[in-house]
N, C-alpha and C positions, 0 to 999 in steps of 0.2 A: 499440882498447879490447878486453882480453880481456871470455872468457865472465863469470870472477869478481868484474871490474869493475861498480861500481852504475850505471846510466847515469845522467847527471842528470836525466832525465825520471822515473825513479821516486824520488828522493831526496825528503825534507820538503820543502818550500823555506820558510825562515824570513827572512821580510821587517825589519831594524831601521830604523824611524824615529824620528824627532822634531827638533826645530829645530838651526842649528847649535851646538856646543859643549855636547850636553845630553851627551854622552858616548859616543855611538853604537861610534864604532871603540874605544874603550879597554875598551867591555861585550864587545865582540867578540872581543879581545883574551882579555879574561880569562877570559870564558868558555868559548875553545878551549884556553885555555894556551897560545898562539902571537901574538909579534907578526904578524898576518895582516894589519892596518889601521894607517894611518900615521895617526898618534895632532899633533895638532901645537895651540898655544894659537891659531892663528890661523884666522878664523870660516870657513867653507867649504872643509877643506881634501879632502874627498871631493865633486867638480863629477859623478861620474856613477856610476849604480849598480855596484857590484863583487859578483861570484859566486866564492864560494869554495866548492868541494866539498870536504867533511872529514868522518870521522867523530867524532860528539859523544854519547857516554856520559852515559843509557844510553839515549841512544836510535835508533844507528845511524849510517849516512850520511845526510844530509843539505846542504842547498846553503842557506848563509848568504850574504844580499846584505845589503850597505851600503849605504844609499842616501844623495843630497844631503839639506841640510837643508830642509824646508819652510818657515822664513821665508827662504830665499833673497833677493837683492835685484838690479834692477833687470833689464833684457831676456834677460840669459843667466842670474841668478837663475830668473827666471820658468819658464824650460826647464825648467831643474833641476830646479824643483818638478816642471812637468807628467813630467818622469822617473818621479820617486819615485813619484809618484802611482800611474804605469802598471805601478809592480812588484805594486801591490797584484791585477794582476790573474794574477797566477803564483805569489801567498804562500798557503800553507798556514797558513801561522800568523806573525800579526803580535806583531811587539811596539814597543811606544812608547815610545821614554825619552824621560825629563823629568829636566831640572836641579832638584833638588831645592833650590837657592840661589833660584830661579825659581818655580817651581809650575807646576802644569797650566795655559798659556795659550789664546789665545782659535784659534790655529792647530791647537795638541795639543787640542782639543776637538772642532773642524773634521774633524781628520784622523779619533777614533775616532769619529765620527758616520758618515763614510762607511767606517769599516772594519765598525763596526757592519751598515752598508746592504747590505755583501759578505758579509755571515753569515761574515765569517771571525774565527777563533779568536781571539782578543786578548789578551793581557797585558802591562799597564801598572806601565811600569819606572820607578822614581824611583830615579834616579843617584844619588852625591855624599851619600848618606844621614848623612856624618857630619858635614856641617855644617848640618843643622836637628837641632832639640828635639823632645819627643814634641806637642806642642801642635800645630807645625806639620804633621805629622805628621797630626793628627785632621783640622787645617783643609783640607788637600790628600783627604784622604779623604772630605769632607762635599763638597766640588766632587767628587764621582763618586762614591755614596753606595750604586751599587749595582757597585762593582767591586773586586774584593782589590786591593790596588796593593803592586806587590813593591819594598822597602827593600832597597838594594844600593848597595855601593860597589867598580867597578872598580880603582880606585887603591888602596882598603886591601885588598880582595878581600871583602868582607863579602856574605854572602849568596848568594855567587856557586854554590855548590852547589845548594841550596836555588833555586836560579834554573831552575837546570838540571834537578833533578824537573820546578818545574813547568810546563817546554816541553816535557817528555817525557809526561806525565800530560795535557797539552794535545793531542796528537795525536789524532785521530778514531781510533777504531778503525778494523781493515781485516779483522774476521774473512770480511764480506763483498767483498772487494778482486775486480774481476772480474780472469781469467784471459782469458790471449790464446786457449790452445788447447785449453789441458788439460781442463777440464770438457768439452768433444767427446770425449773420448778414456778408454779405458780401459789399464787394466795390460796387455803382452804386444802392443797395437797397433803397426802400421806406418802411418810419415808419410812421404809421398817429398817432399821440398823442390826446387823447380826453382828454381834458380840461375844465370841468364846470366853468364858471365864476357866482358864486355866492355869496350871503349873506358872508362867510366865506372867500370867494378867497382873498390874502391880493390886498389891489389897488396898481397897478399898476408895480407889476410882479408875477413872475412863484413862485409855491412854490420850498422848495429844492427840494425833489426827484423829479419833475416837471424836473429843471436847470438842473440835473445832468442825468437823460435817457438822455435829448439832448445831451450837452457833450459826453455822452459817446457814441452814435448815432454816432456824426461827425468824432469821432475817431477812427472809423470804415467806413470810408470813404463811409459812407450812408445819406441819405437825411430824414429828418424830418418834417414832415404835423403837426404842430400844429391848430386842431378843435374844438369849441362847441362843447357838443350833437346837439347841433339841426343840425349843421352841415355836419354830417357823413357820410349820406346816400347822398347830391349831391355833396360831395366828393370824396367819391369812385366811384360813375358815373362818372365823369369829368376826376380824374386822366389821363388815358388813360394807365395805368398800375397795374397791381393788386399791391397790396401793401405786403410788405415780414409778415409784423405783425402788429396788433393794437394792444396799448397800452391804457387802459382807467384808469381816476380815479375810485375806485370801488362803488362807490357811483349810476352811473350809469351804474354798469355791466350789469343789467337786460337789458335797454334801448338797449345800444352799443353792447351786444351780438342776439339781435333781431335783430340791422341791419347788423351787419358783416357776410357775406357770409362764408358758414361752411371750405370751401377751402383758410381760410386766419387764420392764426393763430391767435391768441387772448389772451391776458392773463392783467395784473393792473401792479400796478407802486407798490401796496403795492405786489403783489407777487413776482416781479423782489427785492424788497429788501428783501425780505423775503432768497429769494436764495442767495444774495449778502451778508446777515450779514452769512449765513450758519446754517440758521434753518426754509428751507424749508419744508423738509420731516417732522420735528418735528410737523410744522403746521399743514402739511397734516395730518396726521397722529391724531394728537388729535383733530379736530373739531368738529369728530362723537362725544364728550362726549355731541353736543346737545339734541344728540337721547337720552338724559338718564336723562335730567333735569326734575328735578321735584320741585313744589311751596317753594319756601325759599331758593331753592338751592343757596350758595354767587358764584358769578361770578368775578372775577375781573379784570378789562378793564385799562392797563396800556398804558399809554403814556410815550413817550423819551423826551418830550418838554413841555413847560406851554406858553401856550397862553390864548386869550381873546375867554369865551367860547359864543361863538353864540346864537341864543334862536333854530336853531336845528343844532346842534353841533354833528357830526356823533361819537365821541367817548358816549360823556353823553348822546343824544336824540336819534341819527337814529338806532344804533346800539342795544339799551336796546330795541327800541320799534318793529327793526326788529325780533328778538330773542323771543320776547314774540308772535308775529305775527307766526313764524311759529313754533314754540311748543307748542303754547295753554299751555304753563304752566308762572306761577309770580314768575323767580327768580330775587335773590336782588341783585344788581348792586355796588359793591366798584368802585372807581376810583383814582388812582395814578398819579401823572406825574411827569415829568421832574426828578431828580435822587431820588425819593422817589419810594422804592418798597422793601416790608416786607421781613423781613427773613423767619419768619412762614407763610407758605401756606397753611399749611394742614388746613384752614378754607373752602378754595376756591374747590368747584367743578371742574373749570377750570381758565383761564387766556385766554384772547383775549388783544394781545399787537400793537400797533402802528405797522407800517413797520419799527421805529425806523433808519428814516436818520440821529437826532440826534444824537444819539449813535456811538461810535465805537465799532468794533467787538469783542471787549475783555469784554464789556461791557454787550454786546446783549448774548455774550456766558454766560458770569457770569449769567444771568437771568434765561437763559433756565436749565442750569444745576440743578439750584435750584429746579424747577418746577419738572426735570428728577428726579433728587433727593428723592423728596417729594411725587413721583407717582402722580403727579397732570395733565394731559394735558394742551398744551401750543400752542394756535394758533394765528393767526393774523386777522387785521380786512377784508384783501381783501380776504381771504380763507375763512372766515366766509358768508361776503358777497357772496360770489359765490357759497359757499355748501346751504347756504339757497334759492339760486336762482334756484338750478340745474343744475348749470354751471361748478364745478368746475373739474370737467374729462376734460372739452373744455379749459379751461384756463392755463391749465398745463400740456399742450400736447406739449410748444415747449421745454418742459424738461424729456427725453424720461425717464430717471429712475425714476423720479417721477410719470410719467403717470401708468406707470407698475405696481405701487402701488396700483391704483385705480381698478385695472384689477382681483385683488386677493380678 
């Protein structure tokens, strides 16, 4: 992925629902100008959600998923649904379509009740708009009496612009959007970035959260040192300037917190997303359930992405054998990735989760709450990293409400 590429974790994500054959792939269709969805007369012919990254005027990139229909039928039906269902916990903004041959049923009602419950943004599409009258029209609007319902028709194109404002006018604002790095940072600042190239690094670039601190560095009209560990130490000699923060991957926190002078801030790339998805504190906060494991206890170590896993793969190898290392206790390690992650927790002692750049926030929230929910603690790998080091007071000092935590 280049620098200029959106990653999917910042894109909308625009969830399409509603039963099958209400028109879901042909709104999709038409609303990108692309056949993107296989359009077919016969009932279920999307069995699993589809993710398309595209830009969509005027409101940017964005990632439109397709999902199965919610009346699905029988036991691989029923999945199906439970699918669609689970998109809603990654959509920024829903939309429902409704067969307007049909009307709003007792499913499509079901469905905005719990979209309602997600405080997620909604708008309610009546497809096929040119085979009803205006009567029908009022009737379908008297069953949901407090919601605009948008008249469109895919197949003649009707309204289809007009659709498109108002997903774009539907967006949250983002004047307050947090930043990863940049509000730390002023004009004319130095960030040196530790960068291990190893076994795991992909060849021949940065990872995401890697791509996207720098980005959000330059954007903040600061300059960026990307280095090895082995690098560090005749780097910050040489600069000829202290540097405002180092940023390391947390794999070497021990290392790069040994060489960085106590008067330079310091902190990971997984704790900078940890604050950027908005569950910082959550982290901090639950690690200490290390101090409390004992033999058996289930652990569970999620990931936001599936990759090819290494033979020492910091989720599966460094991270179980860290843990064991410094509690002298044998708990048992699950691991999850990419949109696989349980409803039931309460197996789990605790959850140690990726920094999650794959993820969006609505996403990363849906997890944590579950965990909140469940009374389970819920931390991250570079806070893990760093309380098992004795580091993590130092690492989380350029975030002063967070550090105060550590204080009590």
């Amino acid at each position: 992925m280049s620098l200029n590429a959106t990653p999917s974790s910042e894109r909308v994500h625009i969830g399409i629902f509603g039963k099958r054959n209400a028109g879901k792939s042909s709104l999709i269709n038409a609303i990108t100008g692309q056949n993107l969805a296989i359009v077919s007369e016969a009932k279920g012919t999307t069995t699993d959600p589809v993710y398309k990254a595209m830009e969509l005027l005027p409101l940017g990139p964005v990632m439109i998923i397709d999902t199965p229909g919610i009346d699905d039928e029988g036991v691989l039906g029923s999945l199906r649904i439970q699918k669609a269902y689970q998109v809603l916990n990654k959509t920024d903004i829903a939309l429902v379509i409704i067969d307007a041959a049909v009307g709003p049923s007792a499913e499509d009602l079901r469905l905005i009740k719990r979209i309602n419950a997600k405080k997620i943004p909604l708008l309610i599409v009546i497809n096929k708009c040119e085979t009803i009258n205006e009567d029908k029209k009022t009737a379908y609007q008297a069953l949901l009496p407090n919601r605009k319902l948008l008249f469109v028709s895919a197949e003649q194109q009707l309204n289809i612009f007009e659709l498109k404002e108002a997903i774009a006018q539907t967006v949250p604002a983002d004047e307050n959007k947090a930043q990863i790095v940049a509000d730390l940072l002023s004009p004319s600042d130095f960030v040196v970035l530790v960068v291990p190239i190893d076994s795991a690094a992909p060849k021949g670039r940065l990872i995401l959260p890697q791509q996207q601190t720098i980005r959000d560095i330059l954007e903040a009209d600061a300059a960026a040192i990307v280095v090895k560990e082995n690098e560090l130490t005749n780097t910050l000699q040489n600069l000829g300037k202290r540097p405002k923060l180092v940023i390391t991957d947390s794999q070497v926190f021990k290392k790069v917190a040994a060489e960085t002078p106590a008067d330079i801030l310091l902190t990971s790339f997984s704790i900078l997303f940890a604050r950027y998805k908005g569950n910082l504190q959550t982290a901090v906060q639950g690690v200490t359930a290390l101090d409390s494991l004992e033999d058996g206890d289930k652990i569970l170590i999620g990931e936001g992405c599936t990759h090819h896993r290494q033979c020492d793969d910091i989720g599966t190898v460094k991270l179980p054998r860290w843990i064991k290392e410094y509690t002298g206790k044998n708990p048992e390690f699950i691991f999850t990735s990419g949109t696989e992650f349980p409803l039931n927790l309460s197996p789990y002692k605790m959850i140690i989760h990726c920094g999650a750049c794959m993820l969006n926030e609505r996403e990363m929230q849906y997890r944590i709450k579950c965990a909140v929910d469940q009374n389970i603690p819920f931390t991250n790998y570079g806070i893990t990293i760093a309380y098992i080091n004795g580091i993590l007071k130092r690492t989380v000092e350029p975030f002063p409400q967070i550090y105060k935590l550590l204080d009590k």
